[in-house]
C-alpha positions as a Python dict, from the first residue, in 0.01 Angstrom:
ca = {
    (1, 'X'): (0, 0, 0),
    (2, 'X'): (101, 375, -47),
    (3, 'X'): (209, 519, 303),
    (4, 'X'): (-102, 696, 386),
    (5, 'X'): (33, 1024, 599),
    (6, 'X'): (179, 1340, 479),
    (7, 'X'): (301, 1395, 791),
    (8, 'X'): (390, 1256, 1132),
    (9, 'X'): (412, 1254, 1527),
    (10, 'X'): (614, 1173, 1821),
    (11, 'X'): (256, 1010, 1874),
    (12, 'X'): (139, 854, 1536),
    (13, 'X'): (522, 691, 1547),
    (14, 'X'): (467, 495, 1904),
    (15, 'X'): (158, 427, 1823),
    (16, 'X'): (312, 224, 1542),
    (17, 'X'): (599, 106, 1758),
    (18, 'X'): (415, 30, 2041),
    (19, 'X'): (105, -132, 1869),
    (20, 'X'): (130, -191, 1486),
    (21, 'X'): (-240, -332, 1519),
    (22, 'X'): (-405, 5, 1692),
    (23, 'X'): (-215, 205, 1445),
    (24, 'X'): (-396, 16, 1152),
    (25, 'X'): (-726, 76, 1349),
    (26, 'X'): (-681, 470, 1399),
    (27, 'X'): (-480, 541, 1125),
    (28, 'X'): (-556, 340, 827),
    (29, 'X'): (-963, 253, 964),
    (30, 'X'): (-1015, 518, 1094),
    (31, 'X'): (-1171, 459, 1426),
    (32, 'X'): (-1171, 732, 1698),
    (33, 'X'): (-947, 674, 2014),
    (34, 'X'): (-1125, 692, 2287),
    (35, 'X'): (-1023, 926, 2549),
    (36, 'X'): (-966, 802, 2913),
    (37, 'X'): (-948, 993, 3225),
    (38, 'X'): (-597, 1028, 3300),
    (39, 'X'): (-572, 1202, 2941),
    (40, 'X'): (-854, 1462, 3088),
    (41, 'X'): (-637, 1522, 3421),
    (42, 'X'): (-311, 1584, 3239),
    (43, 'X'): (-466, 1819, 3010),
    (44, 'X'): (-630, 2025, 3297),
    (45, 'X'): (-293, 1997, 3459),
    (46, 'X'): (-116, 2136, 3154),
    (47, 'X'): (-349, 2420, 3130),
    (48, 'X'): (-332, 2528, 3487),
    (49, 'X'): (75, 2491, 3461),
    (50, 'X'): (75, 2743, 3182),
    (51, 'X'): (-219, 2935, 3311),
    (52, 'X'): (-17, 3012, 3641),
    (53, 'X'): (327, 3101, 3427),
    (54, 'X'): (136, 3332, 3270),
    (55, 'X'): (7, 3471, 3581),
    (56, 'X'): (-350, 3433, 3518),
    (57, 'X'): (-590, 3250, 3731),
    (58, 'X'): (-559, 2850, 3647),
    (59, 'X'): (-844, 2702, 3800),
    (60, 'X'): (-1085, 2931, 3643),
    (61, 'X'): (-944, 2901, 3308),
    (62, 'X'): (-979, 2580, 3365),
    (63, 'X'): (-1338, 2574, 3451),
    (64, 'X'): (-1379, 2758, 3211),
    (65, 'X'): (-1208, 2537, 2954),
    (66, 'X'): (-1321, 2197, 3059),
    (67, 'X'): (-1636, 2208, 3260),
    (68, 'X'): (-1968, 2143, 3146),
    (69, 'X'): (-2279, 2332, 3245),
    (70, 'X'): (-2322, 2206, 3482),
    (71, 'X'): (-2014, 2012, 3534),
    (72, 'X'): (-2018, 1639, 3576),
    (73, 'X'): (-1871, 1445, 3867),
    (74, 'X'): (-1602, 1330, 3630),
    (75, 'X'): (-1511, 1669, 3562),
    (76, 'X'): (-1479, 1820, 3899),
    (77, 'X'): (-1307, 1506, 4017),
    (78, 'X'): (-1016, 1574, 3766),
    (79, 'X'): (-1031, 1900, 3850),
    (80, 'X'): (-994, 1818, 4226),
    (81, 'X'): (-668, 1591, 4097),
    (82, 'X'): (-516, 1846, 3885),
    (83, 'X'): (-586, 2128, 4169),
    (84, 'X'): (-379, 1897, 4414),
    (85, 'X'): (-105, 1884, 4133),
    (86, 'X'): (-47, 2266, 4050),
    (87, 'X'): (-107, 2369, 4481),
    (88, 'X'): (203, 2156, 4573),
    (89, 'X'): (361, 2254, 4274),
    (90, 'X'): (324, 2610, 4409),
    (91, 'X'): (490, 2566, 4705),
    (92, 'X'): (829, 2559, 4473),
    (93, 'X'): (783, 2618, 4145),
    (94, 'X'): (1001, 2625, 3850),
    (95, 'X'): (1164, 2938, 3768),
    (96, 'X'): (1155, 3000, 3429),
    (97, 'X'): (1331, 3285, 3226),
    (98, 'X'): (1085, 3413, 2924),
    (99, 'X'): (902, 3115, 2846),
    (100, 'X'): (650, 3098, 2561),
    (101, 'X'): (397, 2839, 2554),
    (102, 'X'): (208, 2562, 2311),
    (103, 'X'): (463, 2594, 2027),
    (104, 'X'): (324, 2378, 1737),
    (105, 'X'): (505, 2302, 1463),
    (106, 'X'): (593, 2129, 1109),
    (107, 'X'): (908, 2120, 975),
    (108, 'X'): (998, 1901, 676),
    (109, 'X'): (1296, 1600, 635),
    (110, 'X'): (1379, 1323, 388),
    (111, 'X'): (1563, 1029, 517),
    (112, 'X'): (1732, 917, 204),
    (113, 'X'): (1816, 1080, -158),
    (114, 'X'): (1518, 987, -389),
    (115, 'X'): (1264, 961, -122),
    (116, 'X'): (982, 1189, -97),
    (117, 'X'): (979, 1419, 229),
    (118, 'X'): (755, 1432, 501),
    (119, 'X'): (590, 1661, 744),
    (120, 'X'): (732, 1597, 1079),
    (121, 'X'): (490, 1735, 1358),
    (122, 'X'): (476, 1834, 1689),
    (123, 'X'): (344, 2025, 1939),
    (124, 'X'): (579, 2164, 2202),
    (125, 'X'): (468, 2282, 2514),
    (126, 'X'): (698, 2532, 2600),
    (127, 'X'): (1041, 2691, 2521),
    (128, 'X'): (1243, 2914, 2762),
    (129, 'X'): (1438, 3189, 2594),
    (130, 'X'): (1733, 3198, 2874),
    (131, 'X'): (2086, 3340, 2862),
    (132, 'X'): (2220, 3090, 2722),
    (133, 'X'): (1997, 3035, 2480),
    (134, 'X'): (1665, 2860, 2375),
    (135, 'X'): (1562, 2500, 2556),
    (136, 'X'): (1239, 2313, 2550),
    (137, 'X'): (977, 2290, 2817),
    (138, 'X'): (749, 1902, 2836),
    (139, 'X'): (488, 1879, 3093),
    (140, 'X'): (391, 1532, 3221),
    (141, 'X'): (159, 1363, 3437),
    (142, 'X'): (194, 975, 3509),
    (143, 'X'): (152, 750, 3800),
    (144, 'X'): (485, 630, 3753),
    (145, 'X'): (824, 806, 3831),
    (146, 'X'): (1016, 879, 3574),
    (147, 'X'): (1392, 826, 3489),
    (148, 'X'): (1659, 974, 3326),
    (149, 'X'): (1734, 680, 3135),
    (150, 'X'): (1364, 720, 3005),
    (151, 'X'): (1354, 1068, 2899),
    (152, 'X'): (1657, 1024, 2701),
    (153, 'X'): (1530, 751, 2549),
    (154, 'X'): (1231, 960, 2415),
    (155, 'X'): (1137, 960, 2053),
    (156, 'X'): (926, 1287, 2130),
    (157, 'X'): (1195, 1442, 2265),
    (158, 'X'): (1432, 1348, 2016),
    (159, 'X'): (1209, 1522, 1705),
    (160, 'X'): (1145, 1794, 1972),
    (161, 'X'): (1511, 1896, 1962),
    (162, 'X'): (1526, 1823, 1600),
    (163, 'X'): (1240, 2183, 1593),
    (164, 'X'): (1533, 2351, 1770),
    (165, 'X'): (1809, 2187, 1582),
    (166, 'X'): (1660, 2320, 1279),
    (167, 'X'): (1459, 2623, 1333),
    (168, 'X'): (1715, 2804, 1578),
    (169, 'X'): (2042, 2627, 1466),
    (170, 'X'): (2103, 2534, 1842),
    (171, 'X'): (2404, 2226, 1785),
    (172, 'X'): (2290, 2038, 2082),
    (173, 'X'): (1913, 2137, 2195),
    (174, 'X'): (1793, 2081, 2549),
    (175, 'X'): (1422, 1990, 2654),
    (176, 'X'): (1358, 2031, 3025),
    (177, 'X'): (1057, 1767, 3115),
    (178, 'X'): (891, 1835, 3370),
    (179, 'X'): (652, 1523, 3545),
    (180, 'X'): (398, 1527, 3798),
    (181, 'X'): (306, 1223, 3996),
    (182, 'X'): (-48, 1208, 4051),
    (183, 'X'): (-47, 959, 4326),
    (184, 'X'): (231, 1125, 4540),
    (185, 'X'): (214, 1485, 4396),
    (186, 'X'): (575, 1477, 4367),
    (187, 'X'): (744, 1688, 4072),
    (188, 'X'): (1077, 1534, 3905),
    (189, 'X'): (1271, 1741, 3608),
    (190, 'X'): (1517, 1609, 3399),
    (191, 'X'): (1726, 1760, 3118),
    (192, 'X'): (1824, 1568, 2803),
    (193, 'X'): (2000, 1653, 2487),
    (194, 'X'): (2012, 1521, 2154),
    (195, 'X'): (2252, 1558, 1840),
    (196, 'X'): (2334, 1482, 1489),
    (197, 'X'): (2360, 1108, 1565),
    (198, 'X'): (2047, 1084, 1767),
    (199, 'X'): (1871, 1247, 1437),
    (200, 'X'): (1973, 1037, 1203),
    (201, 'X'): (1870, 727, 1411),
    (202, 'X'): (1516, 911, 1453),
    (203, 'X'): (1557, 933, 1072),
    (204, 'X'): (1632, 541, 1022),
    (205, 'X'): (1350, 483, 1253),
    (206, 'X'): (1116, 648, 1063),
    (207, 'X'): (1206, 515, 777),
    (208, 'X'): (1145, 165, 836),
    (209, 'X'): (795, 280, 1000),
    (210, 'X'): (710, 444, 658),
    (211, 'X'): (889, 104, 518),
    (212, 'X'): (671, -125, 761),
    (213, 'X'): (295, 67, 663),
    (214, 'X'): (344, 37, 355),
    (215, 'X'): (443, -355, 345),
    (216, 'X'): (78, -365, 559),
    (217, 'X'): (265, -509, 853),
    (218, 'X'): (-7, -469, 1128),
    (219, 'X'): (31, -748, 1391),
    (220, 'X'): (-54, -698, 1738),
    (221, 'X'): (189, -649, 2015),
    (222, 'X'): (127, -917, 2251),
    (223, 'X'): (316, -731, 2508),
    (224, 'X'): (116, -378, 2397),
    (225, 'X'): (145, -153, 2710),
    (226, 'X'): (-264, -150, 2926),
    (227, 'X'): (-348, 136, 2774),
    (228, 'X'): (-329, 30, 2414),
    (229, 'X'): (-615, 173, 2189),
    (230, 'X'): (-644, -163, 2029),
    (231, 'X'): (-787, -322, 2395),
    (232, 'X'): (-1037, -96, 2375),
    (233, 'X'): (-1101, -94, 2000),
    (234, 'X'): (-1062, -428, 2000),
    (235, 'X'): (-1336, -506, 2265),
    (236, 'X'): (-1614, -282, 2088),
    (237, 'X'): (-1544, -404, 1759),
    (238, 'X'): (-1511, -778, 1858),
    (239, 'X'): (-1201, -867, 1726),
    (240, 'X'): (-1025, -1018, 2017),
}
């Protein structure tokens, strides 16, 4: 089959990687992901992170974002969650330089001579203009602590830095993640880096995803991580 995308994520690719079965079913089917509730606390998280930076009032803009009229016990129970996040958070917060937030992007690559390119996509959310120089803000929630191992590990982080790489000719580009622990409300921040090397492995990478699609090589992971959108997909659609 023709590769299907004219562009691609940090999210499309581990969808792939993760699952090539629940990419076939979002990306090639087309069936909607459904949207769980951890995904609804992290964004109200992220917008009352940002909110605060920008010294407006986050919990309103949240309300104001999020809730229904009138809002639903879901709602207000994430809320609750993400208030617990951003009031500990408070206590010490990050001190940031001149950050700008929600950068979204699309910058465009080819892996090999003769191929076509492609859109590579992204949305950032943050980037600190500091003396000495640019570096990338990510927000995360998880139940989970992080490690640095992990974040520089990270595919989105790697095409992250690639935005920088490219669009402010920084040689080595730093993203600052920044992750929230909903359970213990603990904050950990790690800085990673990326460089030539690490690009052209994200390139070979992507290349054998565009390679793999188009081969039709969609076989379920059988060791897909729980929140998969092929369990869920899967389930409604009775294919397991």
């Amino acid at each position: 089959m023709k590769f299907p995308l004219t562009k691609i994520s940090a999210s499309t690719l581990n969808c792939y990687l993760q699952c090539p079965f629940a990419f076939k079913l979002l990306y090639i089917d087309g069936y909607e992901a459904k949207v769980g509730k951890a995904l609804d606390i992290g964004s109200m998280f992220d917008l009352m992170f940002k909110s605060f930076h920008l010294r407006k009032d986050p919990y309103e803009t949240c309300k104001n974002k999020f809730f229904s009229n009138p809002p639903s016990q879901d709602e207000i129970d994430n809320f609750a969650v993400a208030k617990k996040l951003l009031e500990k958070y408070k206590l010490l917060p990050h001190l940031f330089v001149c950050p700008e937030f929600d950068i979204g992007f699309g910058i465009h690559c080819s892996f090999k001579e003769g191929k076509a390119k492609i859109k590579l996509t992204g949305y950032l959310d943050g980037i600190d203009s500091t003396p000495i120089g640019k570096i990338g803000i990510e927000v995360k929630t998880t139940t989970e602590n992080w490690t640095k191992e992990r974040v520089d590990k990270e595919l989105q982080a790697t095409i992250y830095a690639y935005y920088l790489y490219v669009t402010y000719n920084i040689e080595k580009p730093l993203i600052n993640y920044i992750v929230f622990n909903k359970k213990t409300l603990e904050k950990q921040e790690f800085l990673t880096t990326r460089n030539k090397t690490d690009f052209d492995n994200l390139f070979e990478i992507i290349d054998q995803f565009i390679k793999d699609v188009e081969d039709e090589n969609f076989d379920k992971n059988p060791n897909h991580p729980f929140y998969c959108q092929c369990r869920t997909l899967s389930r409604e659609l009775n294919l397991l």
